[in-house]
PDB file as gemmi writes it, atoms N, CA and C in Angstrom:
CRYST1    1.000    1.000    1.000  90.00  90.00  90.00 P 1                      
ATOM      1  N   UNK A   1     -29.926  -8.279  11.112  1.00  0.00           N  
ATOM      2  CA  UNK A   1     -28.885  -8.139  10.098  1.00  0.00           C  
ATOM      3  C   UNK A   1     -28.423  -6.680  10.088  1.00  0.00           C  
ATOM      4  N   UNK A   2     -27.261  -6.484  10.125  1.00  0.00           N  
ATOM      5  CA  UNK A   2     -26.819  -5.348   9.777  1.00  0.00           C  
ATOM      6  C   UNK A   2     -26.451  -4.790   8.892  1.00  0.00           C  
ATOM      7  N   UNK A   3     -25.993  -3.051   8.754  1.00  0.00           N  
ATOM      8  CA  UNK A   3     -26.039  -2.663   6.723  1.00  0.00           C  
ATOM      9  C   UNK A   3     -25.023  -3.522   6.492  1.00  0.00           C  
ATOM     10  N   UNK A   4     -23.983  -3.860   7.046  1.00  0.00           N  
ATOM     11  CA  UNK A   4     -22.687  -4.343   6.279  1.00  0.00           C  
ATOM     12  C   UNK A   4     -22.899  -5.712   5.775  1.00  0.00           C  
ATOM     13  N   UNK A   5     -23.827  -6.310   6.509  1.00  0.00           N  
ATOM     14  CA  UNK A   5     -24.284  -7.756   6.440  1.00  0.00           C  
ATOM     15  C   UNK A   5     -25.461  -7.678   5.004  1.00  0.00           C  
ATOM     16  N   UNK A   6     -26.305  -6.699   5.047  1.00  0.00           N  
ATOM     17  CA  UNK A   6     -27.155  -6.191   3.998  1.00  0.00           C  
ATOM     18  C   UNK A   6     -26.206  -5.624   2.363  1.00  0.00           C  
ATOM     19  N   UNK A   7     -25.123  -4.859   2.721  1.00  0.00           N  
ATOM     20  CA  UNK A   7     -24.617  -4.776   1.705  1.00  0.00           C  
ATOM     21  C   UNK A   7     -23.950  -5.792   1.055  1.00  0.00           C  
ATOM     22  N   UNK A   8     -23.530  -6.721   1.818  1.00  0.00           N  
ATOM     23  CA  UNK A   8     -23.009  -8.203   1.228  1.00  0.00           C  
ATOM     24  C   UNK A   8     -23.829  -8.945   0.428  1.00  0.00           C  
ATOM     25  N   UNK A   9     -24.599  -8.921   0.865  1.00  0.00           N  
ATOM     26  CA  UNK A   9     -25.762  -9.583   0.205  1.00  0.00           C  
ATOM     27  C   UNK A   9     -26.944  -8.946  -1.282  1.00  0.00           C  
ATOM     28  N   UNK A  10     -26.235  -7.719  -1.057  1.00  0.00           N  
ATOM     29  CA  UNK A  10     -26.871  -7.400  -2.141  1.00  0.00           C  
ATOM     30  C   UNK A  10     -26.130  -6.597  -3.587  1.00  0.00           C  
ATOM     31  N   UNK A  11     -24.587  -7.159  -2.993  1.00  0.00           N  
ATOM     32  CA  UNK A  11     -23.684  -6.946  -3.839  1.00  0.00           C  
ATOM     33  C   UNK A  11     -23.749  -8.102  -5.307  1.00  0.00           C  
ATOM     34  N   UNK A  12     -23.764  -8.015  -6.089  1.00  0.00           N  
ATOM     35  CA  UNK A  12     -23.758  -8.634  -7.003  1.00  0.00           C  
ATOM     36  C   UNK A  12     -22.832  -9.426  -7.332  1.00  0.00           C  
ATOM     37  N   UNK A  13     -22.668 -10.791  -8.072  1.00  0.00           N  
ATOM     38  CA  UNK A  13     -21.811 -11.371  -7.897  1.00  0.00           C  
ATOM     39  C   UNK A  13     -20.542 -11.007  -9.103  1.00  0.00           C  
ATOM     40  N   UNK A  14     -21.040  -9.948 -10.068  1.00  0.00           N  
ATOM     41  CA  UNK A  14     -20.166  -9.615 -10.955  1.00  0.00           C  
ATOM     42  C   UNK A  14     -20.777  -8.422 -10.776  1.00  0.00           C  
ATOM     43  N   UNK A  15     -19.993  -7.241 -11.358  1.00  0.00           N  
ATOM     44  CA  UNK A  15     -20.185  -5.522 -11.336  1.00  0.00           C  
ATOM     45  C   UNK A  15     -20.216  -5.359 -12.616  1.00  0.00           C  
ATOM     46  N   UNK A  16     -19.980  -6.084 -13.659  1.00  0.00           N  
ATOM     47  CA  UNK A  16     -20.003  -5.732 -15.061  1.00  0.00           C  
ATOM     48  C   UNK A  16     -19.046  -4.811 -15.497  1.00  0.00           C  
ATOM     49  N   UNK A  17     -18.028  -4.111 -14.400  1.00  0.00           N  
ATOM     50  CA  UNK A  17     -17.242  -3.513 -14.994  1.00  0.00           C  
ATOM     51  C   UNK A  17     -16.178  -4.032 -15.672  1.00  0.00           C  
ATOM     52  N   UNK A  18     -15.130  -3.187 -16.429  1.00  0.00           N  
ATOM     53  CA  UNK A  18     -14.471  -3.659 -17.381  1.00  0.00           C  
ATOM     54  C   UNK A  18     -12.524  -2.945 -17.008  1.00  0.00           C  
ATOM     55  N   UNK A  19     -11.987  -3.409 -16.816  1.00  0.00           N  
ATOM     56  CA  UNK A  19     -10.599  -3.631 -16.573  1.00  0.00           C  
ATOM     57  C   UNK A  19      -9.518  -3.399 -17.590  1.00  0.00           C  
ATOM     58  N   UNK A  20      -8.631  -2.586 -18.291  1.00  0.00           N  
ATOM     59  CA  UNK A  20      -7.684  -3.140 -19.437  1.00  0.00           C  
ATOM     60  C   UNK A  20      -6.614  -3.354 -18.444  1.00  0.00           C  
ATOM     61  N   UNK A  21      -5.678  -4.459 -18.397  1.00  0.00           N  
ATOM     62  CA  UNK A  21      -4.316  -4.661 -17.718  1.00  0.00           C  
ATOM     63  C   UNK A  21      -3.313  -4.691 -18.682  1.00  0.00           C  
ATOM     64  N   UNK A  22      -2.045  -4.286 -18.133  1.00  0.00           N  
ATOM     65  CA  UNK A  22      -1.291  -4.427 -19.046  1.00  0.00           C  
ATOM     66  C   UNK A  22      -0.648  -5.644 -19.682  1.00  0.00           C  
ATOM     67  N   UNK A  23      -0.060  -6.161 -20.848  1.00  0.00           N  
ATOM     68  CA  UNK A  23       0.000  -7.077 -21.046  1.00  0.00           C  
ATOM     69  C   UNK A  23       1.036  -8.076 -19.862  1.00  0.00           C  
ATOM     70  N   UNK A  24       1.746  -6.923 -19.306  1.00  0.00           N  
ATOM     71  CA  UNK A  24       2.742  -7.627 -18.536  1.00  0.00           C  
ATOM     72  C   UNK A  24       1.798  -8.914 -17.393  1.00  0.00           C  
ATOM     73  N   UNK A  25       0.688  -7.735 -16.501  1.00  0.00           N  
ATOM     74  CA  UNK A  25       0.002  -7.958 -15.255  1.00  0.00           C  
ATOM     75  C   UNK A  25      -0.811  -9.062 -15.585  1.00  0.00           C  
ATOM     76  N   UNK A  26      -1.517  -8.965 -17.308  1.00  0.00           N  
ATOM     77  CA  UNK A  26      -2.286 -10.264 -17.700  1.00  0.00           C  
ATOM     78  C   UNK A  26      -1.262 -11.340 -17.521  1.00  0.00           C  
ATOM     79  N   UNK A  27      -0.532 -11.395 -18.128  1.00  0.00           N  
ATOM     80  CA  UNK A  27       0.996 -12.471 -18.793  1.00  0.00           C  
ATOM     81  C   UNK A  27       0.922 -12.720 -16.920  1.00  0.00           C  
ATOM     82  N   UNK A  28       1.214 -12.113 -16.192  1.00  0.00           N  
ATOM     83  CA  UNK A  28       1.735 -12.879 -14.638  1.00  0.00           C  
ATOM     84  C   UNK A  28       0.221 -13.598 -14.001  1.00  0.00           C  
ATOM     85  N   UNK A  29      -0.566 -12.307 -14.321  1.00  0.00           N  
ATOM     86  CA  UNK A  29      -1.963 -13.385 -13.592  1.00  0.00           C  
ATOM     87  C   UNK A  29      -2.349 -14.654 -14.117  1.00  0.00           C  
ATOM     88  N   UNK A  30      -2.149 -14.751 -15.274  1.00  0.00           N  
ATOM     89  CA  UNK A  30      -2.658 -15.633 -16.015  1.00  0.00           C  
ATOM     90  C   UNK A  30      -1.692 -17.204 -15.849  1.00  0.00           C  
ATOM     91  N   UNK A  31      -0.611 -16.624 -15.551  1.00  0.00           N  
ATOM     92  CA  UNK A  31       0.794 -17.557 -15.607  1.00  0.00           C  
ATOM     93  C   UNK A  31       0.156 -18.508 -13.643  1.00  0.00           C  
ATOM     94  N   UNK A  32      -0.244 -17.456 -13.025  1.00  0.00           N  
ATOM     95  CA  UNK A  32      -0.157 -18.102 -11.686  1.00  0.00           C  
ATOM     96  C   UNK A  32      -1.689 -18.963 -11.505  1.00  0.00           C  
ATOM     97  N   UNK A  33      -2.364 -18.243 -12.294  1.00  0.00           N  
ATOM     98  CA  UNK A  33      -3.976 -19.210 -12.365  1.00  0.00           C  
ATOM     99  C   UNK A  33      -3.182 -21.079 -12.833  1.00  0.00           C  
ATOM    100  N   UNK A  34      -2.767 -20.683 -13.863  1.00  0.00           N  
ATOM    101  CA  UNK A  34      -2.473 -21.723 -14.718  1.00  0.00           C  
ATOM    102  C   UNK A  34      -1.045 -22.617 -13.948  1.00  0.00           C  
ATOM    103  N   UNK A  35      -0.646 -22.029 -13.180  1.00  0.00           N  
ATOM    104  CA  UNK A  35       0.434 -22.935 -12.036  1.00  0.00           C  
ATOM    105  C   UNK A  35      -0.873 -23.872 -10.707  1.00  0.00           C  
ATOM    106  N   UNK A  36      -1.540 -22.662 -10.340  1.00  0.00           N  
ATOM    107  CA  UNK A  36      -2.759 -23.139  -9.665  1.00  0.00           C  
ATOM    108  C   UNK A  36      -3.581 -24.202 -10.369  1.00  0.00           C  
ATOM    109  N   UNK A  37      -4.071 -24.144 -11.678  1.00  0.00           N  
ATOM    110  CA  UNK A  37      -4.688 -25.495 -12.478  1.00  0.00           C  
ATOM    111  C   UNK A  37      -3.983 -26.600 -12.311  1.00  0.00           C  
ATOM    112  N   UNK A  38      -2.950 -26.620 -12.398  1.00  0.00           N  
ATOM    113  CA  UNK A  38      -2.055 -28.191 -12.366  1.00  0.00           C  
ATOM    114  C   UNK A  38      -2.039 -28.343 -10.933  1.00  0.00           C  
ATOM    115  N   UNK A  39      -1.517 -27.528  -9.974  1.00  0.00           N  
ATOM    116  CA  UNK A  39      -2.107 -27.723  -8.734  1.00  0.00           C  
ATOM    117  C   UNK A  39      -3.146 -28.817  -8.086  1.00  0.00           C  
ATOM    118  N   UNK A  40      -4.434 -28.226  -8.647  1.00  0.00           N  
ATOM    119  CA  UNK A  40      -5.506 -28.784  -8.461  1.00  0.00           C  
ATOM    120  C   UNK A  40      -6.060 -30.220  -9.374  1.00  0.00           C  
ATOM    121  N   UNK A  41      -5.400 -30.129 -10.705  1.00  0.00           N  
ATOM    122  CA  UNK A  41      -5.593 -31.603 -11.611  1.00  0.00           C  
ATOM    123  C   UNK A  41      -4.283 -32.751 -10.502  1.00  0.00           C  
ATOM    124  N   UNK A  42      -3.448 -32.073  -9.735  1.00  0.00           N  
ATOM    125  CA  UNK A  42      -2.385 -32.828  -8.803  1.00  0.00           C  
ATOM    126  C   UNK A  42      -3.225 -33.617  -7.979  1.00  0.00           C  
ATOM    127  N   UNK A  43      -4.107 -32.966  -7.059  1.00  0.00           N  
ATOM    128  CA  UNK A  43      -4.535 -33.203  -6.273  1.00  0.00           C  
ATOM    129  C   UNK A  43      -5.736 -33.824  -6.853  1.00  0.00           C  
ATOM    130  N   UNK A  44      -6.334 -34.116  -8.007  1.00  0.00           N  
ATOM    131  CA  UNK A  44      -7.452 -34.380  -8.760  1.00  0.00           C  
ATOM    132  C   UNK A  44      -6.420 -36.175  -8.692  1.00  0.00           C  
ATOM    133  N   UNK A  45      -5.555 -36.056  -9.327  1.00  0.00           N  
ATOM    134  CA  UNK A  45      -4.558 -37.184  -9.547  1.00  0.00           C  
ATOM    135  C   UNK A  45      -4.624 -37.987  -8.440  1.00  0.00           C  
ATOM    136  N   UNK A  46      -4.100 -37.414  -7.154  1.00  0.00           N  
ATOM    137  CA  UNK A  46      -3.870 -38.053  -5.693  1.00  0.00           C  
ATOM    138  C   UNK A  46      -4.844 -38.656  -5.433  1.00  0.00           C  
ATOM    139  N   UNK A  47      -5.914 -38.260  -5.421  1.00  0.00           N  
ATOM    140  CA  UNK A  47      -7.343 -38.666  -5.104  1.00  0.00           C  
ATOM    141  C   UNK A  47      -7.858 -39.651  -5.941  1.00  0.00           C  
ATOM    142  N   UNK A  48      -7.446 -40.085  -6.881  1.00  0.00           N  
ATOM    143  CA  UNK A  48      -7.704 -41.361  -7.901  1.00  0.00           C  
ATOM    144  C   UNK A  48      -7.035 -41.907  -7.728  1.00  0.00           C  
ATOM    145  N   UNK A  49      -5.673 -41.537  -7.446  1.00  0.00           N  
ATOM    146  CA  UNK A  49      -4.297 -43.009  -6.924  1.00  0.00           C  
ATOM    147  C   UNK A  49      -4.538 -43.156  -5.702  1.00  0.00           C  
ATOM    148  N   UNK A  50      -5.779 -42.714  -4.792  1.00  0.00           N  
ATOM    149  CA  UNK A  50      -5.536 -43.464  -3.753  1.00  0.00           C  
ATOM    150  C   UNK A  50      -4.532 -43.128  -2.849  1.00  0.00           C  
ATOM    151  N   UNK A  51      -4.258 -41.969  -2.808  1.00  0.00           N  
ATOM    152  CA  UNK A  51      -3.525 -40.984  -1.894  1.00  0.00           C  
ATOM    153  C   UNK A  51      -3.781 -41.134  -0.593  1.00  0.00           C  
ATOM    154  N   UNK A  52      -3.215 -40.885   0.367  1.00  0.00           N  
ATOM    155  CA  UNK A  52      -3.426 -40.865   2.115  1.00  0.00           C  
ATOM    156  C   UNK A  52      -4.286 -39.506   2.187  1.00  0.00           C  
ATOM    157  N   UNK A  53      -5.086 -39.417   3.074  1.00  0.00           N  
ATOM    158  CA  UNK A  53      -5.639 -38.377   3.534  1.00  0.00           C  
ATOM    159  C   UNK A  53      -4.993 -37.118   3.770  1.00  0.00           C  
ATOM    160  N   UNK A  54      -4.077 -37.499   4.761  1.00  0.00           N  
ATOM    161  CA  UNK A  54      -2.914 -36.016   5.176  1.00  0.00           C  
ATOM    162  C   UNK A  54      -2.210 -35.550   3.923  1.00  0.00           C  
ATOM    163  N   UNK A  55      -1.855 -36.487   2.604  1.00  0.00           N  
ATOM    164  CA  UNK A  55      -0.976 -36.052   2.043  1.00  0.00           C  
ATOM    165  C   UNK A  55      -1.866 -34.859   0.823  1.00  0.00           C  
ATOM    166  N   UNK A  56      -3.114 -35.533   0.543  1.00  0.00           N  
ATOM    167  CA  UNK A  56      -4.078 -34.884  -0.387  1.00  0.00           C  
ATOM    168  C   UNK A  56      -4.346 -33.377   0.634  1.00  0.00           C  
ATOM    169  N   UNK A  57      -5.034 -33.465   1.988  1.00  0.00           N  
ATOM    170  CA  UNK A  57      -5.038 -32.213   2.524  1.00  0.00           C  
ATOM    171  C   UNK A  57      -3.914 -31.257   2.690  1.00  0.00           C  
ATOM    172  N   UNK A  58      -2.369 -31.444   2.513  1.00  0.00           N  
ATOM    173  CA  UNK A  58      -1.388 -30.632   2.630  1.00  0.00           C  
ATOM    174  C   UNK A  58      -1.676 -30.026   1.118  1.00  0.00           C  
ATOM    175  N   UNK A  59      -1.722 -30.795   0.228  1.00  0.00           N  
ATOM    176  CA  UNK A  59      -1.211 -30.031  -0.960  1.00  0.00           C  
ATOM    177  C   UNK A  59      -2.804 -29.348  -1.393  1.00  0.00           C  
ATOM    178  N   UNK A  60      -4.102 -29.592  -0.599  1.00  0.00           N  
ATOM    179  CA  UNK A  60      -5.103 -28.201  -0.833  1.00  0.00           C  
ATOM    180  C   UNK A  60      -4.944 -27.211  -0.132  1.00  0.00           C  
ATOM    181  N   UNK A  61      -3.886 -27.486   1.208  1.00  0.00           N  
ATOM    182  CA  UNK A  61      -3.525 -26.378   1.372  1.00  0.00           C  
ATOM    183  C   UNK A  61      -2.651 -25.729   1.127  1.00  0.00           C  
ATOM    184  N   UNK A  62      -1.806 -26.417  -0.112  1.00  0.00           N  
ATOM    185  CA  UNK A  62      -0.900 -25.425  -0.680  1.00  0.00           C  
ATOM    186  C   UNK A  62      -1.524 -24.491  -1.964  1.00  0.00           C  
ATOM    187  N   UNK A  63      -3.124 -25.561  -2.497  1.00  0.00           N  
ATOM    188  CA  UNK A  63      -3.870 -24.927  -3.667  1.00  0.00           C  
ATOM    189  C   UNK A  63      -3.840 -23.228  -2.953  1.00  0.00           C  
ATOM    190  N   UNK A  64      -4.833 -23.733  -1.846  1.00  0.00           N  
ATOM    191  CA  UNK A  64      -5.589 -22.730  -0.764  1.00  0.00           C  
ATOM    192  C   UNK A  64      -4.336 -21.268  -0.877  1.00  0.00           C  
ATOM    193  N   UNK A  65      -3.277 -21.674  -0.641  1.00  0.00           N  
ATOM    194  CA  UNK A  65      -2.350 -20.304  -0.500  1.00  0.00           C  
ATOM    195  C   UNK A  65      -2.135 -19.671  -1.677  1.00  0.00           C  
ATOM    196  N   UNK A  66      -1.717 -20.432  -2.750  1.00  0.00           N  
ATOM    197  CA  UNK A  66      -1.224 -20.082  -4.059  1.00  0.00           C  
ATOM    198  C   UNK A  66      -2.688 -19.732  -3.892  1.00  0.00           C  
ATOM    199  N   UNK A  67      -3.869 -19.444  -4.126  1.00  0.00           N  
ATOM    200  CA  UNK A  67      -5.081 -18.746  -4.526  1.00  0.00           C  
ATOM    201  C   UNK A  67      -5.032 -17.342  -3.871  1.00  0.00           C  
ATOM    202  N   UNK A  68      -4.675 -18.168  -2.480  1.00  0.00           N  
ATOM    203  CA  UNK A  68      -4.929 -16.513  -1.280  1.00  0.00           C  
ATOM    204  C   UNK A  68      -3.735 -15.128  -1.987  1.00  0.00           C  
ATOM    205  N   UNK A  69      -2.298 -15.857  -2.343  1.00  0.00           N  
ATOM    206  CA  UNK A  69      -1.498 -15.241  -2.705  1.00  0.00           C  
ATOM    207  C   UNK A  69      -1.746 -14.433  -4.272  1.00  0.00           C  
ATOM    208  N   UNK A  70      -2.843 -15.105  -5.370  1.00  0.00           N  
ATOM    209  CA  UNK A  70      -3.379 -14.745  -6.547  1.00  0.00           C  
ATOM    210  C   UNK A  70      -4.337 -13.339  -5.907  1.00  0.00           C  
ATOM    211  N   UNK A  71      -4.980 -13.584  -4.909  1.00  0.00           N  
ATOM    212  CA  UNK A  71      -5.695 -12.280  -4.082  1.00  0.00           C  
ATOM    213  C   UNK A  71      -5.390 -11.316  -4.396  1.00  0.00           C  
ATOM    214  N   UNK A  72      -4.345 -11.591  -3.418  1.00  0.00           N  
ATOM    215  CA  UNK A  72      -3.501 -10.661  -2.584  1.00  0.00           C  
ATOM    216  C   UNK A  72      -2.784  -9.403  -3.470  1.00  0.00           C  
ATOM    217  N   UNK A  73      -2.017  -9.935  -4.429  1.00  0.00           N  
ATOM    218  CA  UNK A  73      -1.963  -9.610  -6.063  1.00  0.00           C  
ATOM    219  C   UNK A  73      -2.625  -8.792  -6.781  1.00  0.00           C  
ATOM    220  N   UNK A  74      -3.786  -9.328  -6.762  1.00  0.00           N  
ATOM    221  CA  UNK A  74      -4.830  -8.477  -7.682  1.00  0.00           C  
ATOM    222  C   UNK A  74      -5.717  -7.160  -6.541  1.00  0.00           C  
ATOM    223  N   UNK A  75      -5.659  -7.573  -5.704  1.00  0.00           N  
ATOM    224  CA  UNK A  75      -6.242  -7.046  -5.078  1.00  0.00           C  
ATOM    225  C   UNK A  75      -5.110  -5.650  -4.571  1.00  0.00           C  
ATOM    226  N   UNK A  76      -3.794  -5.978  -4.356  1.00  0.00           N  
ATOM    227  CA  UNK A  76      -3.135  -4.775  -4.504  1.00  0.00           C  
ATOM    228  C   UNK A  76      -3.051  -3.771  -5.555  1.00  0.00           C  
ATOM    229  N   UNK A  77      -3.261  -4.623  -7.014  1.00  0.00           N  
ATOM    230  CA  UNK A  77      -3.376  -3.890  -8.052  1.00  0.00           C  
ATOM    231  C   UNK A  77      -4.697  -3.078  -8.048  1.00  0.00           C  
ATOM    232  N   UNK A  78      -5.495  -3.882  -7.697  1.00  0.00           N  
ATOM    233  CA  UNK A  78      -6.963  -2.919  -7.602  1.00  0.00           C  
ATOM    234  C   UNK A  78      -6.956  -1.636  -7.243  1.00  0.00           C  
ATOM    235  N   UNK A  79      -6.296  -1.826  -5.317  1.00  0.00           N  
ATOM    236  CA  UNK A  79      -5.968  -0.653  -4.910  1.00  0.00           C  
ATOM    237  C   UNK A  79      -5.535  -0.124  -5.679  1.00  0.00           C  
ATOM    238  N   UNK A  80      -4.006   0.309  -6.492  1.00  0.00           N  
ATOM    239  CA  UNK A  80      -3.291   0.940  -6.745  1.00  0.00           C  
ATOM    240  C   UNK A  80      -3.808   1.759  -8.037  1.00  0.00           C  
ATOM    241  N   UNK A  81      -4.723   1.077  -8.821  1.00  0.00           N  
ATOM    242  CA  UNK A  81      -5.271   1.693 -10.148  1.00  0.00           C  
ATOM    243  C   UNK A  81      -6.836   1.932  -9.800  1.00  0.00           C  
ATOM    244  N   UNK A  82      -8.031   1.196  -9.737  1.00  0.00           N  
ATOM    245  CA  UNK A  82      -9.029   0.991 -10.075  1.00  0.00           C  
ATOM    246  C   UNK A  82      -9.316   2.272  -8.581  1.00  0.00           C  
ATOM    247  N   UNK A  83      -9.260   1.794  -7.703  1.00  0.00           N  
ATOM    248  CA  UNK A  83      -9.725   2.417  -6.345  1.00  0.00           C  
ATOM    249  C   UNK A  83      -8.739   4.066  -6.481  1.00  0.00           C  
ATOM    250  N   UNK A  84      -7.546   3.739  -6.908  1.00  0.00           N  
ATOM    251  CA  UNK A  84      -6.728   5.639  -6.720  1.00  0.00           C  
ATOM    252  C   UNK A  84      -7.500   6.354  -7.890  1.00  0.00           C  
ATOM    253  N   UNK A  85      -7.622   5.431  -8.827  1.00  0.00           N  
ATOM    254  CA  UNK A  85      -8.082   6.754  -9.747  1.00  0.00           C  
ATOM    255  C   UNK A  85      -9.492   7.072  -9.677  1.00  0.00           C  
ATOM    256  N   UNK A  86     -10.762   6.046  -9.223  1.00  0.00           N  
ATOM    257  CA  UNK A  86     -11.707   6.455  -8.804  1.00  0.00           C  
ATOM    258  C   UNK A  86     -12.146   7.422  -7.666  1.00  0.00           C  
ATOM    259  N   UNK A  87     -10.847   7.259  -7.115  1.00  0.00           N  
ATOM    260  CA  UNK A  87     -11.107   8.679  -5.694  1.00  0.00           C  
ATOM    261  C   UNK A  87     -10.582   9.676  -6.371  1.00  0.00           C  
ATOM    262  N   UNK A  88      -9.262   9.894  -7.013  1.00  0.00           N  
ATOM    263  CA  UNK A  88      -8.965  11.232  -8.060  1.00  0.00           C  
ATOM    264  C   UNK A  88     -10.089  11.810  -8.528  1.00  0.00           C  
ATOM    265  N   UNK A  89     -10.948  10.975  -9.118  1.00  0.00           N  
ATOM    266  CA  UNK A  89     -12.097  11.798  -9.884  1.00  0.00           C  
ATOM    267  C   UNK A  89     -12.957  11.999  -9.576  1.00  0.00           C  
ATOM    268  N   UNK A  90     -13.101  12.033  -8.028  1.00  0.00           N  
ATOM    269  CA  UNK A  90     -14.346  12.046  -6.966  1.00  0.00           C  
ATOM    270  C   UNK A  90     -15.078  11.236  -7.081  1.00  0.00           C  
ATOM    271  N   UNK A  91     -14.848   9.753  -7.419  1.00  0.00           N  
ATOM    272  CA  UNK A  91     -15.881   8.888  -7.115  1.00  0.00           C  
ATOM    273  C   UNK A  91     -15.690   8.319  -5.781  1.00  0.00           C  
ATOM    274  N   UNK A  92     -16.100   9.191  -4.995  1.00  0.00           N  
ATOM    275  CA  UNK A  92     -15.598   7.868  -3.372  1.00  0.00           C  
ATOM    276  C   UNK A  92     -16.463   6.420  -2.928  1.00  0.00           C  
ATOM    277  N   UNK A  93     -17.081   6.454  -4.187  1.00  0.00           N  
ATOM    278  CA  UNK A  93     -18.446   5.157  -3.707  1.00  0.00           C  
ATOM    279  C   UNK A  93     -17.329   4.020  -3.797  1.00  0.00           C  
ATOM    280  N   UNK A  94     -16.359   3.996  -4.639  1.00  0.00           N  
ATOM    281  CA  UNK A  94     -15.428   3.290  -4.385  1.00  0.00           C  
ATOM    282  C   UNK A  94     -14.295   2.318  -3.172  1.00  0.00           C  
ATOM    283  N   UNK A  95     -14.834   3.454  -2.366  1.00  0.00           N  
ATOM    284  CA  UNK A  95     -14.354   2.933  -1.000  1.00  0.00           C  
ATOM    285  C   UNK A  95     -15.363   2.424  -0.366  1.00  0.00           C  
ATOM    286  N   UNK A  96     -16.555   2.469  -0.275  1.00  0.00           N  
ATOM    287  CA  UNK A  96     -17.274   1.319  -0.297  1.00  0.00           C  
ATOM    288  C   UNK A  96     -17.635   0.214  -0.708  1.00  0.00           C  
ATOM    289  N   UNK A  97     -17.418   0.154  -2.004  1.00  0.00           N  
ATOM    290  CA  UNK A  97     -17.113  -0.658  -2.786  1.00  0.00           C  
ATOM    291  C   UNK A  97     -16.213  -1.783  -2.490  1.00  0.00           C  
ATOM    292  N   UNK A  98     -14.772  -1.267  -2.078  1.00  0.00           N  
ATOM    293  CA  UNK A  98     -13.822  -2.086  -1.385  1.00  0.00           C  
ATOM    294  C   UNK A  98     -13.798  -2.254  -0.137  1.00  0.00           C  
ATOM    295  N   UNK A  99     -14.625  -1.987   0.564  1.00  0.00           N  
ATOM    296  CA  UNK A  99     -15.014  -2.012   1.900  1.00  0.00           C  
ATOM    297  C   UNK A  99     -15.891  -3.583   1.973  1.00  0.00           C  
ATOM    298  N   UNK A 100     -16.469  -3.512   0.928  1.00  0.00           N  
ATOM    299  CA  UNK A 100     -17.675  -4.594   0.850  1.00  0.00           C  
ATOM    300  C   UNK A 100     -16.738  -5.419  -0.088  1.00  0.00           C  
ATOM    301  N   UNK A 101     -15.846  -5.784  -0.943  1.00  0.00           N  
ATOM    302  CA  UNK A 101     -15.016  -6.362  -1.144  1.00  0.00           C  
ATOM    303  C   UNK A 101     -14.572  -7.293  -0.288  1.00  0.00           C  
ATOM    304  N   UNK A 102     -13.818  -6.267   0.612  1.00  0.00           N  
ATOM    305  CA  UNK A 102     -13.025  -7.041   1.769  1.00  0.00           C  
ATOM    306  C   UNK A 102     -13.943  -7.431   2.918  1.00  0.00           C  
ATOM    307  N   UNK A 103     -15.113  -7.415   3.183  1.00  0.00           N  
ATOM    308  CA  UNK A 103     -15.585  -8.145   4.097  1.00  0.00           C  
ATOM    309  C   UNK A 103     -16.125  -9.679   3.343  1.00  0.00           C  
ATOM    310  N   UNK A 104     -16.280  -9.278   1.933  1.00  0.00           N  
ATOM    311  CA  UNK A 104     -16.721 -10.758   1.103  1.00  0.00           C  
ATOM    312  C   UNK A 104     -15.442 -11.504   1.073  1.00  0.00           C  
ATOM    313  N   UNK A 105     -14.303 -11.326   1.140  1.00  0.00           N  
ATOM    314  CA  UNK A 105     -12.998 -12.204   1.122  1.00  0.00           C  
ATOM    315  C   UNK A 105     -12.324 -12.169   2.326  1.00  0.00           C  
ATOM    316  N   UNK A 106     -13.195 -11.803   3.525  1.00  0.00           N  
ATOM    317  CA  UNK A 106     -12.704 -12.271   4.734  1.00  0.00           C  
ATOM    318  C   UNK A 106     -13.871 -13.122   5.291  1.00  0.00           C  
ATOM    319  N   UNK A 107     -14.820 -13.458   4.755  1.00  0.00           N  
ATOM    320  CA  UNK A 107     -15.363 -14.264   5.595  1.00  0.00           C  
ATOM    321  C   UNK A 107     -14.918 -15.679   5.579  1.00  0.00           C  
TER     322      UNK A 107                                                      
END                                                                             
């Protein structure tokens, strides 16, 4: 095993840290989770009516994107606040931090 493989694993599954967003960034994240819920009660639906196979797997992979795209999102915001201002103030553990981030959401 290697450290990067070691640090994955011994990353915790929550950091306990704490976030304020603005009401705007809550109001949009919250708006696209909740487009994603009906999403998935859709496909909850299909699957009790007896849906075709291909048609239930297209639309998890439309869940699948709308999630990747919820990422993508937050995860730019991360960068832009959580990670810039932790290197401003000399915390660079931070970039490890997101280092080990992004190898947990690329596997």
């Amino acid at each position: 095993m290697n450290e990067n493989e070691t640090q994955l694993q011994q990353l915790p599954c929550c950091s306990h840290k704490h976030k304020d967003r603005s009401e705007k960034e809550m109001k949009d994240l919250l708006n696209r989770l909740k487009r994603i819920e009906g999403q998935v009660r859709g496909v909850e639906n299909m699957l009790a009516e007896g849906a075709y196979c291909t048609d239930i797997l297209i639309q998890v992979s439309a869940v699948t994107s709308a999630l990747n795209s919820f990422n993508k999102e937050l995860l730019a915001s991360h960068v832009r606040t959580c990670v810039a201002e932790n290197i401003r103030n000399g915390n660079d553990e931070v970039i490890d931090e997101l280092v080990v981030t992004l190898q947990r959401l690329m596997k």
